[in-house]
C-alpha positions, 0 to 999 in steps of 0.5 A: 500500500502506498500512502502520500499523506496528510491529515486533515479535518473534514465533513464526511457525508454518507448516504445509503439506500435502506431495504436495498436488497429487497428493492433489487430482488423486486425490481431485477439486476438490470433495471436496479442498475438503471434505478442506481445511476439515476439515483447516483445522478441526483445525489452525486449532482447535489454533492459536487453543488456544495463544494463535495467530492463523491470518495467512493460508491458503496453498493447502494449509497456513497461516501462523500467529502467535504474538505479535501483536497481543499479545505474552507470554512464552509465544509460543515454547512456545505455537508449538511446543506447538501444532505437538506438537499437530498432529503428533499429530492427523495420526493422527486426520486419517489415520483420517478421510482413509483412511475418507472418501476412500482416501488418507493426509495427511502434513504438515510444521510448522515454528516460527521467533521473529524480528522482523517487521512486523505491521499492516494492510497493503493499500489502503482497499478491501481490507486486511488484518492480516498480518507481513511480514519477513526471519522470514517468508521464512525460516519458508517457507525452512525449509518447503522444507528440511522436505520430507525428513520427513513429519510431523516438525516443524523449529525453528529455533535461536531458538525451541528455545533458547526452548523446550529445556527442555520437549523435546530435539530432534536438530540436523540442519543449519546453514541459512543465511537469506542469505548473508553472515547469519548462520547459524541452527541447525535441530532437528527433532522426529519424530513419535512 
């Protein structure tokens, strides 16, 4: 593995399909090929709107980064602005998922600010620019604990503080990353 380095502080963005594996088992490989690229589409649009990068594709969602390669103050706000963005398109993708293949989407977004490692990662045949870290696994930890609400978008403590002042979000748990870290509070935002 070869690693060109640094760290930095950035906002990272998940989004994920939820009951993907059932949407695809009833709608076929083909057309759930076709429902993701569209899918991939809008999101990926609304992301590189804000500033963001799309990190990589994960099956039925992505990752994306807000920071990298270059920083601003603006990172938090354009995350969770991107993320607000999202959840109100869900409506428009419902529309085209209902009249194209009978069935709805609902997704779940999540946002965290912390340090990461960004670089080029990978060997001389294959490389590629990514961030890795304690923020990364933990935007994915907090994908699962997002799994109760459809559509609604979870913040963890460091980017709300970033971005209070723009949207008042409900605190619904004290999660923890590891244990024996510290605790980190978690505001969600349901969809209007």
């Amino acid at each position: 593995m070869c690693i060109r380095d640094r760290s930095k502080v950035v906002t990272l963005l998940n989004i994920d399909i939820r009951d993907f594996s059932l949407f695809s088992k009833k709608i076929g490989p083909k057309k759930t090929v076709d429902m993701l690229n569209y899918f991939f589409s809008i999101m990926g649009d609304i992301v590189f709107e804000h500033q963001g990068i799309v990190d990589k594709y994960l099956g039925d969602g992505f990752l994306a980064v807000f920071g990298a390669p270059v920083s601003s103050t603006s990172d938090a706000q354009n995350a969770t602005e991107a993320a607000l963005e999202m959840q109100n398109k869900m409506g428009e993708v419902n529309e085209y998922c209902q009249k194209k293949y009978k069935e709805k989407l609902f997704a779940g977004m999540v946002v965290h600010s912390g340090e990461v490692v960004v670089g080029n990662i990978g060997f001389e045949k294959k490389m590629d620019y990514t961030v890795i870290g304690t923020a990364v696994n933990f935007v994915f930890r907090l994908q699962e604990l997002s799994r109760k609400w459809p559509n609604s978008i979870l913040l963890s403590e460091a980017t709300y503080n970033e971005v209070e002042s723009i949207l008042r979000g409900k605190m619904i748990k004290i999660f923890e990353i590891e244990e024996n870290i510290e605790s980190i509070k978690v505001y969600r935002i349901d969809s209007p």
